[in-house]
C-alpha positions in Angstrom: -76.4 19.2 -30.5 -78.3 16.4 -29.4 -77.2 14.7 -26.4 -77.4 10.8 -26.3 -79.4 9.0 -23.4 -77.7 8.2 -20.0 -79.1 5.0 -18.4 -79.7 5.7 -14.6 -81.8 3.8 -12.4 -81.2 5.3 -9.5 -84.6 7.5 -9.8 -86.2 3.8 -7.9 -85.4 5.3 -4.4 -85.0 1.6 -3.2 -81.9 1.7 -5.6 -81.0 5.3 -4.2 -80.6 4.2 -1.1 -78.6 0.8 -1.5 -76.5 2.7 -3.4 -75.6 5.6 -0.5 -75.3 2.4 2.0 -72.6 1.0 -0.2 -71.2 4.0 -0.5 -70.7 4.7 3.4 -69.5 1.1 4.3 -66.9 1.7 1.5 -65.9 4.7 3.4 -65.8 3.8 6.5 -62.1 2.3 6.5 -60.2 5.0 4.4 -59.5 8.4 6.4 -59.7 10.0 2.9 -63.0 8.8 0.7 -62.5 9.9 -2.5 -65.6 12.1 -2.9 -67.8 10.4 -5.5 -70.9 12.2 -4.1 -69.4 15.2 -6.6 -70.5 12.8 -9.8 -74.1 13.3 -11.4 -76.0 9.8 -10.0 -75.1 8.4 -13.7 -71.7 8.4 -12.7 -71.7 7.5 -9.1 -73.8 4.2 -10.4 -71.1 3.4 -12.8 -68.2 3.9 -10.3 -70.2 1.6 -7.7 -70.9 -0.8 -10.3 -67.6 -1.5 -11.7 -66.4 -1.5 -7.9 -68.7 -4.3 -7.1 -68.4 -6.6 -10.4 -65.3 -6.0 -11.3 -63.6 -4.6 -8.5 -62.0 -1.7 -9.8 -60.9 0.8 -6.3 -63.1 3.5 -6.0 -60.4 5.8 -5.4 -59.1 5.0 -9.3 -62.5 4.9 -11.5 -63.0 8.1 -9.9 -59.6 9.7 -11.0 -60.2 7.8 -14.5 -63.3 9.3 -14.7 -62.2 13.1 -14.2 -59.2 12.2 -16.8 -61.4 10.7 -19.6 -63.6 13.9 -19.2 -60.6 16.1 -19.7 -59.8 14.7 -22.8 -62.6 14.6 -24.0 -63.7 18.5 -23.3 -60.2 19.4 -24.7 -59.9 23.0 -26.2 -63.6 23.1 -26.7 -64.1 24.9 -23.5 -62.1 27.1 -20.7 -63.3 28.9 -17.8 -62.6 33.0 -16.6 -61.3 33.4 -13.2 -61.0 37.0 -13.9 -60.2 39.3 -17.1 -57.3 38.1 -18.2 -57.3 34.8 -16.5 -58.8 31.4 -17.9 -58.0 27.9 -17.6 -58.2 24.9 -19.6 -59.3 21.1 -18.0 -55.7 19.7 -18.5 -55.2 17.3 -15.2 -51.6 15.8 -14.6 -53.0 12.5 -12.7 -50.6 9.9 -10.7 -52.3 6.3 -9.7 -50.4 5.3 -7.2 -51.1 1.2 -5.7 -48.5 -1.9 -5.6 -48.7 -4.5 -8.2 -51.9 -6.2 -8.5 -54.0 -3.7 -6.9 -56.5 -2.8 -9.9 -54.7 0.3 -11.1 -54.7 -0.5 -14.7 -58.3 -2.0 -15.6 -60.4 1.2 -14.2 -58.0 3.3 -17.0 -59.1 1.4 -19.3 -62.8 1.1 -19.2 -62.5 5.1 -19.0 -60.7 5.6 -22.2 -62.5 2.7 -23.9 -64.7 5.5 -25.8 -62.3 7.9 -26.4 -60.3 4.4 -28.1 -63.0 3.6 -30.4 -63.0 7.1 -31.3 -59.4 6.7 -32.0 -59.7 3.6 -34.0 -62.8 5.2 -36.0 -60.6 8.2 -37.2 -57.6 5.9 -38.1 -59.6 3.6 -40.6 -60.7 7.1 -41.9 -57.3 8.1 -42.6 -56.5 4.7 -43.9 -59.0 5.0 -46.4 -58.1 9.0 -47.0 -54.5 7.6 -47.3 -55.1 4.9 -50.1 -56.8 7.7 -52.4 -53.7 10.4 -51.9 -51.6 6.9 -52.9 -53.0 6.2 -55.8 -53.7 9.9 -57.1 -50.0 11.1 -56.4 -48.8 8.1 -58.2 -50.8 10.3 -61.5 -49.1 12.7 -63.4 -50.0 16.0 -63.6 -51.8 15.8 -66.7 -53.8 12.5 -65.7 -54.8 14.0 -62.4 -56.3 16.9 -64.9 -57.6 14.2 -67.4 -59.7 12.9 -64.1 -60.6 16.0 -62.4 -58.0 15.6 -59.1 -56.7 18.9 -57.4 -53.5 18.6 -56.4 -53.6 16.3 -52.9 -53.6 17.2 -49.9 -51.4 14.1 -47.3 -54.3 13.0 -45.1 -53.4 13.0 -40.9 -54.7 10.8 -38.5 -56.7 12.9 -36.1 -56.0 10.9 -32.7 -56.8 12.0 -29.2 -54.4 9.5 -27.1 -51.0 9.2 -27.2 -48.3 6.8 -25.3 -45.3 6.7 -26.9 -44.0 9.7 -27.7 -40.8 12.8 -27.1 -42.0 16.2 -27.0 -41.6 17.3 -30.4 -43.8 14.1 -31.7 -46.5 15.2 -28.7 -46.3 18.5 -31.4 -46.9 16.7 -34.6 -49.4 14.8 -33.4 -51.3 18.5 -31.3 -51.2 20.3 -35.2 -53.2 17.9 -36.5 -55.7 17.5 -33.5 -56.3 21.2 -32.2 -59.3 19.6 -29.9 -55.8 18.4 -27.7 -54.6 15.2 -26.9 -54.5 13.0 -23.6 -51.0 11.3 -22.7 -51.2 8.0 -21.0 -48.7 6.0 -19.7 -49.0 2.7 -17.6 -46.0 3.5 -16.3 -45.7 6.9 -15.1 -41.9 6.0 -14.5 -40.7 5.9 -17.6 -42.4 9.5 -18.7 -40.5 11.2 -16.1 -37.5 9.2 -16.7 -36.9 10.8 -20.2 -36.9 14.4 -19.2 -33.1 14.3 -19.1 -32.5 12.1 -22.3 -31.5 14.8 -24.5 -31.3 18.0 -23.5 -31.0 18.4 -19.3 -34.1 20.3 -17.8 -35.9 20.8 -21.6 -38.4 18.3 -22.0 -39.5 18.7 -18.1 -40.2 22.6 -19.0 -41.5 21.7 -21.7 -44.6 19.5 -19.4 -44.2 22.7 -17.1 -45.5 24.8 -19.9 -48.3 22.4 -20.9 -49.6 22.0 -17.9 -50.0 26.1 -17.9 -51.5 25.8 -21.0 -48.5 28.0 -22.6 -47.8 28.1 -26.6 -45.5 26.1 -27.5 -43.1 26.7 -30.1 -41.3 23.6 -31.7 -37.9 24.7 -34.0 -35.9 22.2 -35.4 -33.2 22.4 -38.0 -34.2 19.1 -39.6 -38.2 20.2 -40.7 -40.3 22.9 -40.5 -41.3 24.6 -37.1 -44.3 24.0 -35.6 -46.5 26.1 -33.1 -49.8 25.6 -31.0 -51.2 28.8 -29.7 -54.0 26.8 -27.7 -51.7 23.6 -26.3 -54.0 20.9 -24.7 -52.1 17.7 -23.0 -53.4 16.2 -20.2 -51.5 13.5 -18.8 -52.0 10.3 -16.6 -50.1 7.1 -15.8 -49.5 4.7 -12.5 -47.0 4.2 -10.6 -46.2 2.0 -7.4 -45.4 3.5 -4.4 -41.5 2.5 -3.9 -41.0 4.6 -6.9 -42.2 7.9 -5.7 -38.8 9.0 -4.3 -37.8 8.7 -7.8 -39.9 10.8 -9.1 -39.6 13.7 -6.1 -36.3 13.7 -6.6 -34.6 16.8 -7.7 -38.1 18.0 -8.7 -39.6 19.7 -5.9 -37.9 23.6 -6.1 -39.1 24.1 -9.6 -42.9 22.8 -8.4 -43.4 20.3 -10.9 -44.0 17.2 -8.1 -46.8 20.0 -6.8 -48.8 19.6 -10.2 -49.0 16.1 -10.3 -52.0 14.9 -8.8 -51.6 11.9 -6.4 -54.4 9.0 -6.3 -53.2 6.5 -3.3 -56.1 5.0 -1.6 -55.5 4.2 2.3 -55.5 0.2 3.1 -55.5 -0.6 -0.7 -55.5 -4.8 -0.8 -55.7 -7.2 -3.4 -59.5 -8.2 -3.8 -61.0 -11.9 -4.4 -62.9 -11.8 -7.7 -66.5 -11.4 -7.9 -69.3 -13.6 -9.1 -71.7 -10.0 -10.0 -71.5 -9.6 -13.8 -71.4 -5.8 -14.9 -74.5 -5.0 -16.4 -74.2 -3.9 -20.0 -75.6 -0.6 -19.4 -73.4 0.7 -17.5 -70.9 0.7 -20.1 -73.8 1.9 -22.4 -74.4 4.8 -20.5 -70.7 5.6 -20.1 -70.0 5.6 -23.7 -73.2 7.8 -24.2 -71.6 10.2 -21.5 -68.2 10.6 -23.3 -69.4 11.2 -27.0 -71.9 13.3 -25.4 -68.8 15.3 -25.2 -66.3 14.0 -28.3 -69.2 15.3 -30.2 -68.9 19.0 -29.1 -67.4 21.0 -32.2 -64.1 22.9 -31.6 -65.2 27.0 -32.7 -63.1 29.0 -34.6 -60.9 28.6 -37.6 -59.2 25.3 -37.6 -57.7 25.4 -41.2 -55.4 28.4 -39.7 -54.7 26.7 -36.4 -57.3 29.9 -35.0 -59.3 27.6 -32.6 -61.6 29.4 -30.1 -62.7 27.7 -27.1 -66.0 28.5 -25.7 -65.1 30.5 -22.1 -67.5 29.7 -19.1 -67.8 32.1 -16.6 -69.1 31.5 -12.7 -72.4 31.9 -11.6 -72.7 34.9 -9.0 -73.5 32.5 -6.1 -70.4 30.2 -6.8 -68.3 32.8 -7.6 -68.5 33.7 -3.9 -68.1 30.0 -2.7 -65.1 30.2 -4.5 -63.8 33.5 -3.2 -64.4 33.1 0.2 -62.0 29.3 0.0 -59.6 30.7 -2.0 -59.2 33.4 0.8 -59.4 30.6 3.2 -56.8 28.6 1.4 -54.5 32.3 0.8 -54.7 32.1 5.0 -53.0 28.7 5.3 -50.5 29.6 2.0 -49.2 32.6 4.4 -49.0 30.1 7.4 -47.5 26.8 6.1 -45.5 24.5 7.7 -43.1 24.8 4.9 -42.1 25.8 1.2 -43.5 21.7 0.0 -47.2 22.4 1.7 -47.4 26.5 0.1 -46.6 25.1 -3.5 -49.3 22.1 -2.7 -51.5 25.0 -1.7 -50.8 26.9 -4.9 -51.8 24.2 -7.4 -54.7 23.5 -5.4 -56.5 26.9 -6.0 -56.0 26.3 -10.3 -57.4 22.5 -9.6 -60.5 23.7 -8.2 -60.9 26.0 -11.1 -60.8 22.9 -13.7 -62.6 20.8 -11.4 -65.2 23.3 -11.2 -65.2 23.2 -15.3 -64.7 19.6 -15.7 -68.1 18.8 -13.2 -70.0 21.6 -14.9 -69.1 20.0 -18.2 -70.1 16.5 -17.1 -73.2 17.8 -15.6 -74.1 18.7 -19.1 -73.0 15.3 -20.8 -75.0 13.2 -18.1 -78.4 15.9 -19.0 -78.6 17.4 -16.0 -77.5 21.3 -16.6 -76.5 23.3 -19.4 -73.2 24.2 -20.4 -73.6 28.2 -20.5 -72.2 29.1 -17.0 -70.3 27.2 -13.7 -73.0 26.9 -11.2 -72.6 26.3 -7.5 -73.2 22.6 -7.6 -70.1 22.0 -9.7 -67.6 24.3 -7.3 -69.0 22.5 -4.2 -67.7 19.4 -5.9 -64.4 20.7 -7.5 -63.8 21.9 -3.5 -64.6 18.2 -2.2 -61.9 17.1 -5.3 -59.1 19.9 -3.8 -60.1 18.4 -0.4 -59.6 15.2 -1.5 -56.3 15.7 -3.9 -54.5 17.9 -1.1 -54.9 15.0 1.0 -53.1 12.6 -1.0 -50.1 15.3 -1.6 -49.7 15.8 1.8 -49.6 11.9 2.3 -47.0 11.5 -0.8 -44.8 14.6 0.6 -45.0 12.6 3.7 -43.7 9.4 2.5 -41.2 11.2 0.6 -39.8 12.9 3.3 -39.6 10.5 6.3 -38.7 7.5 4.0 -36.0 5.4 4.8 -32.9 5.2 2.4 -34.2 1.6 1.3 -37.9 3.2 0.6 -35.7 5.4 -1.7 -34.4 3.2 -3.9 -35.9 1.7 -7.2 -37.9 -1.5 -6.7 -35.3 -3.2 -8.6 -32.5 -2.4 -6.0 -35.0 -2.8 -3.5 -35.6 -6.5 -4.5 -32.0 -7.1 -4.4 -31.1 -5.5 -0.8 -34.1 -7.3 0.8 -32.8 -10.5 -1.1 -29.2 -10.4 0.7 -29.3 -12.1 4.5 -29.0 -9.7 7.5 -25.7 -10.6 7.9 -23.6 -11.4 4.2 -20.5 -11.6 2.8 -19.1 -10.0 -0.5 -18.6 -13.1 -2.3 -22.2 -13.9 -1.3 -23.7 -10.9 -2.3 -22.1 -11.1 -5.0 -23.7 -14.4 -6.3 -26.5 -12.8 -5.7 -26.1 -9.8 -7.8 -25.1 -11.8 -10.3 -27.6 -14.1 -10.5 -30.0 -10.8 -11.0 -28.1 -9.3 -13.4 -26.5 -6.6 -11.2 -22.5 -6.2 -12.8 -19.8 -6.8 -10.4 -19.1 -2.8 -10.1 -22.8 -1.7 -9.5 -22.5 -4.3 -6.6 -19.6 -3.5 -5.3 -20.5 0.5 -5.5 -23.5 -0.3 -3.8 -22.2 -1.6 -1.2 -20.3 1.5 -0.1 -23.3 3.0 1.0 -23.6 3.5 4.9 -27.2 4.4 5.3 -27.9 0.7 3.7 -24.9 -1.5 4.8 -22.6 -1.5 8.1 -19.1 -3.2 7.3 -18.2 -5.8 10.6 -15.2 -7.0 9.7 -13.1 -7.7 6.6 -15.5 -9.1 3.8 -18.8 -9.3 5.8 -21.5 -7.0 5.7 -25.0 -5.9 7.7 -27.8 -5.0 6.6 -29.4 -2.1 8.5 -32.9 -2.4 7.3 
């Protein structure tokens, strides 16, 4: 296959080293850089770029970046551990920043590609769709008469989904084997839903994916479906006052420990900037990404028989790896509790699709070959589980010394702040009201000691 051009500049070493300048004074106020150093050059340029045009965090375009390269490798590659043992890319990504902060935009320009490709494969079936019309409309013996087969429905082979339940994530899988990317801009209302129907289903059911377990989908209303090769990598944002919501209840099972936390330190609402982005950087991103959209999934796809290719390490990074992982078994044995050993755990499978992800991006930006996981791309996939296992322990942290007002939903949180320090029930009421609160959530909410302290009859405190 024929890769496409990346643009890079960055081989004028004036350009080189502006570039590592901005890249330091960037770093120099967060006590956790994320690690773009781990990116080809191609990349870095385009995450500096958009940070100084269009003021996208650096912290976000980078976690955009390793999700729209997930996606877009899909099924088409996994990578050996050992006999036995392989993984798939899939990345369960959190972008974590209060309203205003940029979290959306960066999202966007990464999936832009992977969008047109979308919208090019539904005009497609559009087209493929108006011919099964008008030849099922035929008879039998006109189809013959014009030489038509019996049709075949067409399916819209899409890659990104964001509105969907569980069984529709199926529908949509059967008819895309290369796997599919869940995005939601609000990661809330994913993990909302797990209990809609049946309690503790749907989250096992994102339990499973993540493993990259086949699912089986059974239902008494159509036929059942199964995907022997299951590829759903997820990502959404979320603002930090909701994080409690979404650790709550979901810690023993180790689902919060999958999730992936982006949550830059001293993230601020920037001043727009007056630097346009130079087209190609977007050119050379796009060439990136259908460098790999245009990888072929092996195997047999008309019997749902897909074979990914499996990459296996290099001697010299299978040892880097091996000596951290028994590094990282060291501290698993010794933690300061059951939260940091599960953050430990899912570490040690990240740096495996890191490792795979890099080496695969490597190839897209023309830089290495795609036949084994070379040293380069586990030194960067160990800088990523450096990077990640930072964050987690900074989200367990805020989960567990929060106050019972950093608990609540933002919509609660809004109304709590909105009451004066010292109230009465008819004026807290009015308030509530006023916000669409009913009487009896009020009234219930006020019983709560952590939040309120009764004086005297009618009148209330605020503690926080």
């Amino acid at each position: 296959m024929e890769l496409k051009p990346v643009f890079n500049d960055l081989d004028n070493p004036e350009v080189i080293l502006n570039h590592f300048k901005q890249l330091k004074v960037m770093s120099k106020a967060n006590q956790n850089p994320f690690p773009v150093e781990v990116f080809p050059e191609a990349i870095q340029e385009i995450i500096i770029s958009t940070n100084e045009s269009l003021k996208f965090p650096i912290d976000f375009m980078g976690a955009s970046i390793l999700y729209a390269v997930s996606v877009s490798i899909g099924n088409t590659h996994r990578i050996e551990v050992m006999k036995g043992w392989q993984e798939t890319p899939v990345l369960y990504l959190a972008i974590v920043g209060r309203a205003g902060t940029n979290k959306t935009h960066p999202l966007t320009f990464a999936l832009k590609p992977i969008e047109q490709r979308d919208n090019k494969k539904y005009q497609e079936y559009l087209i493929e769709k108006q011919k099964y019309d008008s030849i099922v409309t035929l008879s039998k013996k006109e189809r013959e008469q014009q030489g038509y087969d019996e049709p075949i429905r067409p399916s819209w082979e899409q890659i990104l989904v964001t509105d969907f339940t569980p069984e529709a994530l199926v529908d949509v899988h059967k008819f895309n084997l290369r796997g599919i990317g869940v995005y939601n801009d609000e990661l809330a209302s994913w993990y909302k839903n797990f209990n809609r129907y049946n309690k503790g289903s749907e989250e096992q059911f994102w339990l499973s994916a993540w493993s990259g377990k086949p699912i089986r989908v059974n239902r008494k209303t159509s036929e059942p479906n199964y995907i022997p090769f299951p590829f759903i990598s997820v990502i959404g944002t979320i603002q930090p006052g909701i994080l409690n919501e979404l650790a709550d209840n979901r810690t023993e099972n180790g689902f919060i420990d999958r999730l992936l936390f982006v949550i830059p330190d001293n993230l601020k609402k920037e001043y727009w900037s007056e630097t346009e982005l130079n087209p190609l950087i977007t050119e050379s991103w796009e060439n990136i990404i259908s460098n790999l959209l245009n990888i072929p999934l092996e195997g047999d796809i008309d019997n749902n028989s897909p074979k990914p290719v499996v990459l296996k390490f290099k001697p010299e990074a299978r040892q880097l790896l091996t000596e951290w992982q028994r590094e990282l078994t060291d501290l698993s044995n010794k933690p300061e509790n059951e939260a940091i050993s599960g953050i430990y755990a899912k570490v040690e499978m990240y740096a495996v699709r890191f490792a795979l992800i890099l080496q695969m991006l490597r190839y897209a930006c023309n830089i290495d070959n795609k036949y084994a996981i070379g040293i380069e791309a586990v030194q960067g996939a160990l800088k990523l589980v450096e990077y990640f296992t930072k964050t987690a322990i900074k989200v367990f942290n805020i989960v567990t010394d929060a106050s019972p007002l950093d608990k609540l939903p933002l919509d609660k949180q809004t109304f709590y702040l909105s009451l004066s320090d010292t109230f009465t029930t008819n004026e807290g009421l009015q308030i509530a009201l006023n916000m669409g609160i009913p009487e009896r959530t009020y009234k219930r909410f006020l019983n709560r000691k952590d939040l309120f302290k009764w004086t005297k009859q009618g009148e209330y405190e605020r503690l926080y």
